[in-house]
Kinemage of the C-alpha trace (Angstrom):
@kinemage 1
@onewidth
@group {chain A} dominant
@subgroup {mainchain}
@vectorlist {calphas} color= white
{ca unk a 1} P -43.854 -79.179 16.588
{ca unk a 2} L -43.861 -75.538 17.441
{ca unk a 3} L -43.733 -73.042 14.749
{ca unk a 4} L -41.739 -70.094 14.982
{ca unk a 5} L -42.575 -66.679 13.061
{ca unk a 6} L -40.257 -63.854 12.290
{ca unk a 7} L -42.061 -60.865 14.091
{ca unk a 8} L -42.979 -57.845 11.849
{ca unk a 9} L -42.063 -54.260 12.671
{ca unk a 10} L -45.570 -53.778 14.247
{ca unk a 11} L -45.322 -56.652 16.574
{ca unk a 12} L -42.119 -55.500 18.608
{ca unk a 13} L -41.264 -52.936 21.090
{ca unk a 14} L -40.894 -49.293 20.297
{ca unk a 15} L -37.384 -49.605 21.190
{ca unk a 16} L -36.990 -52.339 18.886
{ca unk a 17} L -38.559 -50.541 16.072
{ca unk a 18} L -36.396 -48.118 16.206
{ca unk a 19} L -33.790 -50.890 15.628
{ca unk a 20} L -35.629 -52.562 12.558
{ca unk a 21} L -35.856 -49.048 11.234
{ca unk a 22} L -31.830 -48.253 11.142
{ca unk a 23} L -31.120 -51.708 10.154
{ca unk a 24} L -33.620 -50.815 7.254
{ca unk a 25} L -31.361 -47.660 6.262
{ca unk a 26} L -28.117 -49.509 6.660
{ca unk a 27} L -29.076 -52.954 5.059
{ca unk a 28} L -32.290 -52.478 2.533
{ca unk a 29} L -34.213 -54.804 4.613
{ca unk a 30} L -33.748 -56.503 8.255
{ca unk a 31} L -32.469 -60.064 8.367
{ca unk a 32} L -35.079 -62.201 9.115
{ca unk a 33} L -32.274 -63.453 12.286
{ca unk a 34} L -32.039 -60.307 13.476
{ca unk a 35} L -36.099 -59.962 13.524
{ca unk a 36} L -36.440 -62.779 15.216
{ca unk a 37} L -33.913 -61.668 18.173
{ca unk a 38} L -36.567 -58.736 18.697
{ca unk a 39} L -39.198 -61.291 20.104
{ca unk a 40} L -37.259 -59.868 23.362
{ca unk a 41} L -37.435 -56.248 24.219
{ca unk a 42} L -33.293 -56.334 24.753
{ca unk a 43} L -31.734 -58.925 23.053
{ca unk a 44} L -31.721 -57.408 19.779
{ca unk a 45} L -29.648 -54.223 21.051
{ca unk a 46} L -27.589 -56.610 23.409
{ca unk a 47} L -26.748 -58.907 20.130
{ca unk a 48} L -25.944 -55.535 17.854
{ca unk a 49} L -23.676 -54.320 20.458
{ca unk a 50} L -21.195 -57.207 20.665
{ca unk a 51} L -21.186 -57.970 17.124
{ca unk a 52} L -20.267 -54.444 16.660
{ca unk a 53} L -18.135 -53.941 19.406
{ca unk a 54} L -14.415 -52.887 18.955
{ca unk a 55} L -11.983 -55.451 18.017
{ca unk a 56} L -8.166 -56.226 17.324
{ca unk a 57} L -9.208 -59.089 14.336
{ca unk a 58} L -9.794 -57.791 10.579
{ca unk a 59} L -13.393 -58.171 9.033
{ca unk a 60} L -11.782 -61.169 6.755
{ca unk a 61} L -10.314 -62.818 10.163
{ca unk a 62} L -13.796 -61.977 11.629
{ca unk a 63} L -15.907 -63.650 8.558
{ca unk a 64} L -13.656 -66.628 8.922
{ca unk a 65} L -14.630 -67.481 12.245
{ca unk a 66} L -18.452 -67.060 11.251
{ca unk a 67} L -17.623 -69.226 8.749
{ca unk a 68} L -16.055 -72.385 10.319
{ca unk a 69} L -18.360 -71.585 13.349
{ca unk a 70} L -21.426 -71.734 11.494
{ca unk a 71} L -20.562 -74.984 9.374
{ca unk a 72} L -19.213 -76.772 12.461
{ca unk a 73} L -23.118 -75.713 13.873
{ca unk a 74} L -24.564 -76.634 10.451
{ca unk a 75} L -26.356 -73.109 10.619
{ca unk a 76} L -27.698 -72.691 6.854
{ca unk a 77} L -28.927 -69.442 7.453
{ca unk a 78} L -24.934 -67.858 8.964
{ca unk a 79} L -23.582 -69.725 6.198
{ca unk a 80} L -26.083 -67.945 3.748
{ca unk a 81} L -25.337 -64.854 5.401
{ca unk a 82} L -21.559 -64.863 6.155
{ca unk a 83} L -20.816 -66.213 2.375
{ca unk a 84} L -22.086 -63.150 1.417
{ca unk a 85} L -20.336 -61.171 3.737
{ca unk a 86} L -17.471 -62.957 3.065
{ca unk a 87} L -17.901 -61.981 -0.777
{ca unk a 88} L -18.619 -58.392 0.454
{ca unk a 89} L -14.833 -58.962 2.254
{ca unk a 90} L -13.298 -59.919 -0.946
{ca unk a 91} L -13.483 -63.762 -0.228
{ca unk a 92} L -13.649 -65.698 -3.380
{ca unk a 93} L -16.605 -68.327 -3.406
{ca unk a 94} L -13.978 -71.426 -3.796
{ca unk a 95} L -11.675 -69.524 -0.680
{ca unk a 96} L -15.747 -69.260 1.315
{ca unk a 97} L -16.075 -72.952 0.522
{ca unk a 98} L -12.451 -74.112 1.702
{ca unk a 99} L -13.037 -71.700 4.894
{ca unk a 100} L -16.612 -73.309 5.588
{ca unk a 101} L -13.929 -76.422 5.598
{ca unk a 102} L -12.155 -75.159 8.077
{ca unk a 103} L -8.548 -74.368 6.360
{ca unk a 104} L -7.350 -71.485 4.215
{ca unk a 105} L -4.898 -72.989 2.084
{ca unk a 106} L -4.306 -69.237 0.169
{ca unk a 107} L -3.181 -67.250 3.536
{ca unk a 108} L -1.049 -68.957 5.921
{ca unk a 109} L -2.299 -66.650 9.003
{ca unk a 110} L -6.040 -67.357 8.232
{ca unk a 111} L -5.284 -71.211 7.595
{ca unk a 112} L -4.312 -71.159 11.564
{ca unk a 113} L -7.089 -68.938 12.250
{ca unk a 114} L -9.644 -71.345 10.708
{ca unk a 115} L -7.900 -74.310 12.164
{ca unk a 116} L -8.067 -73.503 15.515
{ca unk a 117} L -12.134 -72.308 14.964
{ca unk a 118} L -13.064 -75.315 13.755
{ca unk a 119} L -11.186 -76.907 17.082
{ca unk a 120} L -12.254 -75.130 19.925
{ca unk a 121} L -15.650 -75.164 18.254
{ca unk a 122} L -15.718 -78.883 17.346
{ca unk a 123} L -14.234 -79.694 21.014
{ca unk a 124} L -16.945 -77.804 23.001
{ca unk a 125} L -14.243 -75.080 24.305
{ca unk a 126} L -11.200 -77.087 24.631
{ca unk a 127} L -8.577 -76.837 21.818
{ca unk a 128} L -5.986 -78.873 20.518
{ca unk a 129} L -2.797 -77.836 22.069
{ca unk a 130} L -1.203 -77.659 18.560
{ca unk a 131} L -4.290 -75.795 17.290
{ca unk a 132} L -3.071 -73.539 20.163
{ca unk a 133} L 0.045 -73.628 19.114
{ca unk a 134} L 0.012 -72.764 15.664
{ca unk a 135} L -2.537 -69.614 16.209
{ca unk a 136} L 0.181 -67.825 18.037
{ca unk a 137} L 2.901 -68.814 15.525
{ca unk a 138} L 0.390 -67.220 13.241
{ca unk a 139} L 1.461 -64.085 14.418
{ca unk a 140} L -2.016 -64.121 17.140
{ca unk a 141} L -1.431 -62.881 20.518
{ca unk a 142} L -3.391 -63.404 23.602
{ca unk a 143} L -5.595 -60.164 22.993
{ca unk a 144} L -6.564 -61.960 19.198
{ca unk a 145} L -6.997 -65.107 21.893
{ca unk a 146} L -9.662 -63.102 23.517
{ca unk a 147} L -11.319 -61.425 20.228
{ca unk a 148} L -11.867 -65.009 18.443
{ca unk a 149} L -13.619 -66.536 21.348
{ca unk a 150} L -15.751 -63.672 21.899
{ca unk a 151} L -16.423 -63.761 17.708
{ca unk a 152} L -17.077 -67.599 18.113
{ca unk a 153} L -19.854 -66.708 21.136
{ca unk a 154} L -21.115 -64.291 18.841
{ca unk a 155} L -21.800 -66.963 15.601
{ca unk a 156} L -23.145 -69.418 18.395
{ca unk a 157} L -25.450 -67.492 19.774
{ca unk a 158} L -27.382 -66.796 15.872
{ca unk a 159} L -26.662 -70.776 15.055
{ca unk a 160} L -28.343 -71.957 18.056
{ca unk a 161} L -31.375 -69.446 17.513
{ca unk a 162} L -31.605 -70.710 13.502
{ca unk a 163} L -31.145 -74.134 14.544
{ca unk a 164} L -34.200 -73.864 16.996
{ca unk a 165} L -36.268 -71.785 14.754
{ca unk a 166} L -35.526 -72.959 11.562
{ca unk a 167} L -36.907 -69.110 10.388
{ca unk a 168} L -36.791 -68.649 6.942
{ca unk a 169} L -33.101 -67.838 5.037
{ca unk a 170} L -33.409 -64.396 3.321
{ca unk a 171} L -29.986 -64.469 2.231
{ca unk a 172} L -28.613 -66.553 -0.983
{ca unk a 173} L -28.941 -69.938 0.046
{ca unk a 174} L -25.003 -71.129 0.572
{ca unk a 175} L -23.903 -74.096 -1.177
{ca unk a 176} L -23.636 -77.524 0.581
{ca unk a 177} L -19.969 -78.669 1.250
């Protein structure tokens, strides 16, 4: 089987370099993910720029979705990742572990939120019509619609490059559910 190695600083692009050296001034260190996405001279940029591109939905709302999207993938390394973003969002570890689950007993809005994730991601694109439903009696509007799929493309796009690479987790490993 073919091994996969997280590319150092000197074996990417200039432009990517660059990259690895802000992430190293933001973060303390560059996710071994986000290395990895550098193998390409423009997917690393590419991949910043959505994740970090304007949206409606709050950070929580946001770190719920990479939650329930990333234990519906079984991605170990975005649920290492987003439980301690999630934490960093105020997210108690038992609240993480019932989001990972795909509900949110403690807020009603998020409970909807992480119901319909888990169902549009668990049904390949094609919700429940009552997961439907009760997002937008949550209080989501079409625009939120938009925002949460484009957050859910987002998480799949890391858990399907973990899942292939299996690259080491350099965040605290999340617990099993």
């Amino acid at each position: 089987m073919k091994s996969f190695q997280v590319p150092t600083r000197d074996e990417v692009s200039e432009g990517n370099q660059a990259i690895f050296d802000n992430l190293q001034k933001g973060l303390g260190f560059v996710p071994n993910l986000y290395a990895y996405y550098a193998k390409n001279e423009t997917a690393l940029a590419d991949y910043l720029t959505l994740q970090n591109r304007k949206s409606i939905l709050r950070a929580k709302e946001r770190e719920v979705i990479n939650l329930v999207v990333s234990q519906v993938n079984d991605c170990r390394y975005c649920q290492s990742a987003h439980t301690a973003i999630g934490k960093m969002n105020g997210f108690t570890d038992e609240q993480i572990l019932e989001i990972r689950g795909g509900a949110a007993s403690f807020d009603a809005k998020l409970d909807a939120l992480a119901k319909f994730v888990k169902d549009i991601t668990i049904n390949r694109s094609k919700p429940s019509p009552e997961a439907v439903e009760n997002l937008f009696e949550a209080g989501y509007t079409e625009a939120h619609l938009v925002d949460i799929i484009m957050v859910i493309g987002d998480k799949i796009i890391s858990n399907f490059i973990h899942g292939t690479t299996q690259i080491p987790i350099d965040f605290p490993l999340a617990p099993e559910l």
